[in-house]
C-alpha positions as CSV (number, residue, x, y, z in Angstrom):
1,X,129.6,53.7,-20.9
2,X,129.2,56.1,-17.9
3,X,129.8,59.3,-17.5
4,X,133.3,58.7,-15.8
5,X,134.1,56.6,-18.5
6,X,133.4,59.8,-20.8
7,X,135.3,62.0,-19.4
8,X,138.3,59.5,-19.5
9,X,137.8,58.9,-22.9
10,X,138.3,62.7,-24.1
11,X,141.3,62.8,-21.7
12,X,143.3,59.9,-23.3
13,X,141.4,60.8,-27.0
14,X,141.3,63.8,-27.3
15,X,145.2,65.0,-28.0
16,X,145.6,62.7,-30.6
17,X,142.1,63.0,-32.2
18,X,143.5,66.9,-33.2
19,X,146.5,65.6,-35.2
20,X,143.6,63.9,-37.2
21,X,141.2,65.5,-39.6
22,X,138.3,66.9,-38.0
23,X,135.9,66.9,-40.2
24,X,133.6,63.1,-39.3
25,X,136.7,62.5,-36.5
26,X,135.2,59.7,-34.0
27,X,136.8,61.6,-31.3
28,X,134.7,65.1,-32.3
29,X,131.8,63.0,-32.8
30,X,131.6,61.7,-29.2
31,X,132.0,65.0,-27.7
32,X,129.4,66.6,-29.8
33,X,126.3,63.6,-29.5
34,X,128.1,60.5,-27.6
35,X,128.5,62.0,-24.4
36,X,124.6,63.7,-24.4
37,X,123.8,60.2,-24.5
38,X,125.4,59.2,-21.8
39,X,123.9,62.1,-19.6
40,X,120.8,61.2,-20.9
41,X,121.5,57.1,-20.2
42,X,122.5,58.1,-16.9
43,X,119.1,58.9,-15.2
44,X,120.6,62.6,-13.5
45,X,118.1,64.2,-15.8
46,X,115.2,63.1,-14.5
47,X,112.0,64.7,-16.1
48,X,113.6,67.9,-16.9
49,X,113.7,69.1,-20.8
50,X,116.8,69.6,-21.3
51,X,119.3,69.7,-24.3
52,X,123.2,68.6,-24.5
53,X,125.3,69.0,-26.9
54,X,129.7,69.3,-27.0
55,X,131.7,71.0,-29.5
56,X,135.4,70.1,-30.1
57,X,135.5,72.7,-32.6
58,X,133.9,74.4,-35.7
59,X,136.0,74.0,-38.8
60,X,139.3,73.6,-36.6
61,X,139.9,71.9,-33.5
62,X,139.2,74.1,-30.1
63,X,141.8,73.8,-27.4
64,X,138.8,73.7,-25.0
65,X,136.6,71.0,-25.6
66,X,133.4,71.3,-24.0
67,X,129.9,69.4,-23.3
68,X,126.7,72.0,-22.5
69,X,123.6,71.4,-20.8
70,X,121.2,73.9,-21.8
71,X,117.6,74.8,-20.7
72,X,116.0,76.1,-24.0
73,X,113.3,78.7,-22.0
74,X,116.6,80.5,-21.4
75,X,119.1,79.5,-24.1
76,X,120.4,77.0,-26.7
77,X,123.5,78.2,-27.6
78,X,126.7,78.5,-25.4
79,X,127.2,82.2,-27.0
80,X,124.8,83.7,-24.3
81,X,122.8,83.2,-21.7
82,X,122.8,80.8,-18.7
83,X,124.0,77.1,-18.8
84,X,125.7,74.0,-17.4
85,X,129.1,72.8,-19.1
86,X,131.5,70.5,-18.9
87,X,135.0,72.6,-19.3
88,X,138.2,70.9,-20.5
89,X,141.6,72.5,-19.4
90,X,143.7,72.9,-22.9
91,X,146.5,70.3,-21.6
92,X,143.7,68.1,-20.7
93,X,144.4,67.4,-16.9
94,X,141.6,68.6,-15.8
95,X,137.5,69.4,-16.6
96,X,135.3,71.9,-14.7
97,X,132.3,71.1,-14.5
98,X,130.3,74.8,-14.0
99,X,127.4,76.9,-13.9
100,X,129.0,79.3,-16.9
101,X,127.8,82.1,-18.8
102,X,127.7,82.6,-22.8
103,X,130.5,85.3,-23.5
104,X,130.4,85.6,-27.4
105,X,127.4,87.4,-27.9
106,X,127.6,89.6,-24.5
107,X,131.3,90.6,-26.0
108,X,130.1,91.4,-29.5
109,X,127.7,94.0,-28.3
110,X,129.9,96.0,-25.6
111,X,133.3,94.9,-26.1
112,X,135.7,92.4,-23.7
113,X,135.7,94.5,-20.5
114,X,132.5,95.4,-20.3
115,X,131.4,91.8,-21.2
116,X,133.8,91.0,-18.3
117,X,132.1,92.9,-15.8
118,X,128.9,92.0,-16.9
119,X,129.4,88.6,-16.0
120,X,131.2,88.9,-12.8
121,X,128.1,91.4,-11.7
122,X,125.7,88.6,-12.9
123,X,127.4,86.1,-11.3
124,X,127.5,87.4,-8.3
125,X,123.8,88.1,-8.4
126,X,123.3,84.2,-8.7
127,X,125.9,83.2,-6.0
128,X,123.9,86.3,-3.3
129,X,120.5,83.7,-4.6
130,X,121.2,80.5,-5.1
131,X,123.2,77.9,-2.6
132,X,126.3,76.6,-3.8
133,X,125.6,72.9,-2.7
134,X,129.6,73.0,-2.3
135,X,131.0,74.4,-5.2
136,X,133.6,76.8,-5.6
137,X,132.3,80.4,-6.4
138,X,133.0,82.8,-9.2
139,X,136.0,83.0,-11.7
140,X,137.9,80.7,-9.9
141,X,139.1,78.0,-12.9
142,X,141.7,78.0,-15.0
143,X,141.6,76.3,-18.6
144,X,145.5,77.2,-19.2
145,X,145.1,78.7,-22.3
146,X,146.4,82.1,-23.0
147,X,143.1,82.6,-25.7
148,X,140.3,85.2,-25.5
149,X,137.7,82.4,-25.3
150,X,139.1,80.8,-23.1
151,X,139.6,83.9,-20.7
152,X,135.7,84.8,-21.7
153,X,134.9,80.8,-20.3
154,X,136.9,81.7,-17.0
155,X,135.4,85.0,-16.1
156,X,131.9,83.8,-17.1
157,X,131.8,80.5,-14.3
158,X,129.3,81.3,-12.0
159,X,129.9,77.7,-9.7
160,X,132.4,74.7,-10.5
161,X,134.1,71.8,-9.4
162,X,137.6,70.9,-11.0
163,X,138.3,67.0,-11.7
164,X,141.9,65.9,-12.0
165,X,142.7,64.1,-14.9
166,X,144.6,61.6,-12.7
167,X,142.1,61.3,-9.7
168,X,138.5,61.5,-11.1
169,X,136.0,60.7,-8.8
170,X,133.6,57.6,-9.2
171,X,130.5,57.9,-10.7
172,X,128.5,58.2,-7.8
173,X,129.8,61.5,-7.0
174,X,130.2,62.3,-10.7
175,X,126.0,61.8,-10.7
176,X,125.3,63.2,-7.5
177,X,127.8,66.8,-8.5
178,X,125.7,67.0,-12.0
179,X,123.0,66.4,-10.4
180,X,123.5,69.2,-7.8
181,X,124.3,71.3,-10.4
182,X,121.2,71.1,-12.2
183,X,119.4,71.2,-9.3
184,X,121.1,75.0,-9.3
185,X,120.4,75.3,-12.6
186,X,116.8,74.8,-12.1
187,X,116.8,77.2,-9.1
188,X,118.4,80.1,-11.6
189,X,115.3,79.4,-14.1
């Protein structure tokens, strides 16, 4: 499986996975290891050490599924610091792949605005440093869901690219994006 095939996979799975049980659901379990793999299969990594991991959920379905690529000299854990992610829009037409920030953490310590602007002042730090190899800029996605979290996902994108559910590219471009994006990545580290 590539990683087109992946990301079509959640789109058709991932509705009726949540009328399921969560708890060992195949559907979960591909979005949290089965699509790392592919990443990892797929060569875009290169030599870089690098960990992925997806979460559909903890305890309960999410309405925003999501697969991270994190650089562990700066962060493990999509509550905070600086990483790569595979979004998923709640009705599941389209994913964002972005340069995002971890909210959670940032929010817990000085509350929702000022983890808001926070993150847009960050952001904007990176996007002055780094080029945008042709993605869109700043808090520019929407993951049409009405949630804090998913608010906190939006105003936390540093760079993306949306895919349409209905018109994903092929894998070529799906590589040589990532791969762009990493490249980014590597230049915020």
């Amino acid at each position: 499986m590539n990683i087109r095939e992946g990301l079509e996979k959640i789109f058709e799975e991932y509705d009726k996975a949540k009328t399921q049980s969560f708890g060992g659901n195949e559907t979960a379990q591909f979005i949290r290891n089965g699509f790392a793999q592919i990443i990892k299969d797929s060569g875009v990594l290169g030599k870089r050490d690098l960990q992925i991991y997806g979460s559909a959920g903890v305890g309960n379905w999410s309405t925003i599924p999501w697969i991270g690529i994190f650089n562990p000299q700066i962060t493990t854990s999509a509550k905070h610091g600086v990483y790569a992610v595979y979004l998923f829009a709640s009705d599941l037409k389209t994913v964002y792949l972005t340069l995002n920030q971890g909210c959670s953490k940032l929010k817990e310590e000085v509350g929702k605005k000022k983890a808001v602007q926070e993150m847009h002042k960050m952001a904007q730090q990176i996007i002055q440093d780094i080029d945008n190899r042709g993605f869109l800029e700043g808090a520019c996605i929407d993951l049409r869901d009405k949630k804090e979290l998913a608010y906190l996902y939006e105003q936390g994108t540093i760079f993306s690219r949306a895919y349409q559910r209905e018109s994903l590219p092929d894998e070529e471009t799906l590589l040589q994006d990532l791969g762009n994006m990493l490249d980014i990545y590597d230049e915020y580290v």
